[in-house]
MOPAC internal coordinates of N, CA, C and O (Angstrom, degrees):
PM7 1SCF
backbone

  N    0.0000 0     0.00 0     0.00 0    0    0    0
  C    1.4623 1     0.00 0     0.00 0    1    0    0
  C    1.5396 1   109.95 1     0.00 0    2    1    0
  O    1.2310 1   122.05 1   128.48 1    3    2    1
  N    1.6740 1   113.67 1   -51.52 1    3    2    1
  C    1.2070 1    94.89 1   160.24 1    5    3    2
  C    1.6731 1   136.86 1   -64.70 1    6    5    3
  O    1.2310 1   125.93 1   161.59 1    7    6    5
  N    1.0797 1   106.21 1   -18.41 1    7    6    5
  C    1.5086 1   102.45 1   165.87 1    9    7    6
  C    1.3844 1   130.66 1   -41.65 1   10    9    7
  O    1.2310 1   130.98 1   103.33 1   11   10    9
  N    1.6352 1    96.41 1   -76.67 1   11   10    9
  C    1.2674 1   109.95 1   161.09 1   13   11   10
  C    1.3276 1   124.05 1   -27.50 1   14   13   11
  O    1.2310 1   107.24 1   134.23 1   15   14   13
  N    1.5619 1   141.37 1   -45.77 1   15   14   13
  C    1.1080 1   155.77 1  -124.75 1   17   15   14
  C    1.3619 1    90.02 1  -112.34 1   18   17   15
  O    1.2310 1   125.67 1   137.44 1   19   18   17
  N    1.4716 1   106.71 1   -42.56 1   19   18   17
  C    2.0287 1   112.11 1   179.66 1   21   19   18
  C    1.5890 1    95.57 1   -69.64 1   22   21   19
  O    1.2310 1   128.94 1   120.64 1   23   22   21
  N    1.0874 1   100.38 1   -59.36 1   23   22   21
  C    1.4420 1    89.66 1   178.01 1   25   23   22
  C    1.5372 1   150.85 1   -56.84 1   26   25   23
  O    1.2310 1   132.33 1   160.80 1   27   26   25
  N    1.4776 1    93.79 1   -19.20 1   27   26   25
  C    1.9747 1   104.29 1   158.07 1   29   27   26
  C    1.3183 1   111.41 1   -76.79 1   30   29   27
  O    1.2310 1   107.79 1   145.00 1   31   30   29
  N    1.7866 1   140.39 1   -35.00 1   31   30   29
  C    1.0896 1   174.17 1    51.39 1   33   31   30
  C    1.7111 1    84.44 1    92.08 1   34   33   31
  O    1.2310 1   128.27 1    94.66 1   35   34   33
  N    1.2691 1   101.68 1   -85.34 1   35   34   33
  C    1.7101 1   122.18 1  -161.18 1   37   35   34
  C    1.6256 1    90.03 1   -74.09 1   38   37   35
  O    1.2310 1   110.20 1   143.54 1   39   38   37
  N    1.0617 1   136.02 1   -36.46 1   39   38   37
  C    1.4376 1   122.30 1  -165.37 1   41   39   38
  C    1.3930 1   100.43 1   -97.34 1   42   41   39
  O    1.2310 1   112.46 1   171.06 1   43   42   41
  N    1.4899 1   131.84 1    -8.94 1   43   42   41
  C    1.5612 1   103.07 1   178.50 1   45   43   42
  C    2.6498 1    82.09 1   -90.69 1   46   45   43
  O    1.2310 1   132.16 1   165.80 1   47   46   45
  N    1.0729 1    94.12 1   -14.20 1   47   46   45
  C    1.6653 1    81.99 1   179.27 1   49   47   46
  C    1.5378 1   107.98 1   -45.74 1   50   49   47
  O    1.2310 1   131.56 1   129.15 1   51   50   49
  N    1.5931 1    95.28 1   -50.85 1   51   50   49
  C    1.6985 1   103.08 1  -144.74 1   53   51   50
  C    1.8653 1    94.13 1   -69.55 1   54   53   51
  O    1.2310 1   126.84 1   151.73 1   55   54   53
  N    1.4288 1   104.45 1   -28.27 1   55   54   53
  C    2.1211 1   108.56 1  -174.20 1   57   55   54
  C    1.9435 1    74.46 1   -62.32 1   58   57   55
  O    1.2310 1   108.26 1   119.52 1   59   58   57
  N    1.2434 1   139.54 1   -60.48 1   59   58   57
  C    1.4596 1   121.38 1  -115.80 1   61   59   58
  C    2.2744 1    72.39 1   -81.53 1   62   61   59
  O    1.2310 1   115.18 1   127.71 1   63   62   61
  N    1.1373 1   126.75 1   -52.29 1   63   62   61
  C    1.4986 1   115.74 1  -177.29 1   65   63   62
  C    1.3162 1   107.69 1   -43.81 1   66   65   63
  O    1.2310 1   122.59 1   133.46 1   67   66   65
  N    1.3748 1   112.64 1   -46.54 1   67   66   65
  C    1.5584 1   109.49 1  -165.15 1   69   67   66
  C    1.5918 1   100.36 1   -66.81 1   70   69   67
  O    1.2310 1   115.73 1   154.93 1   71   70   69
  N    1.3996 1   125.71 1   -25.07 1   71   70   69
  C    1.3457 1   116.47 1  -176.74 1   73   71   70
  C    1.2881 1   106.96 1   -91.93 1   74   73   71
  O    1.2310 1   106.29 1   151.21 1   75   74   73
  N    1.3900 1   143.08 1   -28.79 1   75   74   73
  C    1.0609 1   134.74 1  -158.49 1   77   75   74
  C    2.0289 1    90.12 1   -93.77 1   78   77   75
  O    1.2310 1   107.04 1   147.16 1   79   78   77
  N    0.9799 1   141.74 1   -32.84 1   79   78   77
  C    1.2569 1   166.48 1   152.33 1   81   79   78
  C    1.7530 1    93.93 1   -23.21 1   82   81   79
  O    1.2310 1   124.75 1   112.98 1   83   82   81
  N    1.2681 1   108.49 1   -67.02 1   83   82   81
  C    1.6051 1   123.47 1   177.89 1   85   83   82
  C    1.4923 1   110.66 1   -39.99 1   86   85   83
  O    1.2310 1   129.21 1   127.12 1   87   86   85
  N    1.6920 1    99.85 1   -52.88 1   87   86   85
  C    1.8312 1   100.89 1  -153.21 1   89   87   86
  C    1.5202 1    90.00 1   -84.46 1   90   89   87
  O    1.2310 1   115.93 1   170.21 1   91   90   89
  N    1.3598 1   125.33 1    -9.79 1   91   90   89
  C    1.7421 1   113.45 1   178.34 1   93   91   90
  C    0.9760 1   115.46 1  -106.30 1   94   93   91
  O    1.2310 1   112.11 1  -153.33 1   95   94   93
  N    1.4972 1   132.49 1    26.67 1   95   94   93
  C    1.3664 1   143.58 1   171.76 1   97   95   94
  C    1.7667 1    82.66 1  -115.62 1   98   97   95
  O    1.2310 1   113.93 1   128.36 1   99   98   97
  N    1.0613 1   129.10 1   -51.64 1   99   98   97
  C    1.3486 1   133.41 1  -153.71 1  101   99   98
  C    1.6564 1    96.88 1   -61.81 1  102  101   99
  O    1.2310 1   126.06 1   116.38 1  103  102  101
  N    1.6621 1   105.97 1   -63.62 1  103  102  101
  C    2.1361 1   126.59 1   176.51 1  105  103  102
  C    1.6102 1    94.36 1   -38.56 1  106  105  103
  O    1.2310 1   123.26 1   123.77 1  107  106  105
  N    1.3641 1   111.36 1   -56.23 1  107  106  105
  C    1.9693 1   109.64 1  -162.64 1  109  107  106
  C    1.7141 1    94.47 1   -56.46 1  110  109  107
  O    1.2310 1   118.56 1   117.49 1  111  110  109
  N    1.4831 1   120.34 1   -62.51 1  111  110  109
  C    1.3433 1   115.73 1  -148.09 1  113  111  110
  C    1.7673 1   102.08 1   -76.95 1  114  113  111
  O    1.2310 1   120.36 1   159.14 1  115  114  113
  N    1.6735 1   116.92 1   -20.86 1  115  114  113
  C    0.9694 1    93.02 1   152.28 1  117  115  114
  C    1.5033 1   148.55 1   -78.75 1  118  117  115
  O    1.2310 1   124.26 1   162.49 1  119  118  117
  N    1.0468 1   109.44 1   -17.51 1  119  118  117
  C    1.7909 1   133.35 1   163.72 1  121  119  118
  C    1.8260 1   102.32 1   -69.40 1  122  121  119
  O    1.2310 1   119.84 1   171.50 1  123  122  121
  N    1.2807 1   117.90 1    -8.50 1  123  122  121
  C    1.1463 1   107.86 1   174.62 1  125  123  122
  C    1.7147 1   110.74 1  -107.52 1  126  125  123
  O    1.2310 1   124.32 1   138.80 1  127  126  125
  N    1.3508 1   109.31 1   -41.20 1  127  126  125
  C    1.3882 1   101.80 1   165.49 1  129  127  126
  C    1.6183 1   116.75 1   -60.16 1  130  129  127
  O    1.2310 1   115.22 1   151.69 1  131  130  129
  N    1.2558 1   126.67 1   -28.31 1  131  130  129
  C    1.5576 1   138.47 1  -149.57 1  133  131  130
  C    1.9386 1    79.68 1   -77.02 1  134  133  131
  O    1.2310 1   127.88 1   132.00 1  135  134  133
  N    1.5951 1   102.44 1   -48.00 1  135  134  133
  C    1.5010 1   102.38 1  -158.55 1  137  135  134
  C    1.6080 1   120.93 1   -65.46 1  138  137  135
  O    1.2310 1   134.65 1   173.64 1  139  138  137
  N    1.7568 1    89.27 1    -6.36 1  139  138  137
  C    2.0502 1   107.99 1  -169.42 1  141  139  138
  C    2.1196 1   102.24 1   -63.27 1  142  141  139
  O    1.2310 1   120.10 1   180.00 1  143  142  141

């Protein structure tokens, strides 16, 4: 049970990088189009 529990644990981590990962690829390319 605790396993499992580490293991939802680490996988909602890796969505919250993969999302926060998203919106700062998203901020750069808009600061890069903004800068065209």
């Amino acid at each position: 049970m605790n396993l499992r529990k580490g293991t939802n644990i680490s996988s909602h981590e890796t969505q919250n990088k993969i999302y926060l990962h998203t919106i700062y690829i998203n901020l750069n390319t808009s600061m890069f189009i903004g800068a065209l």
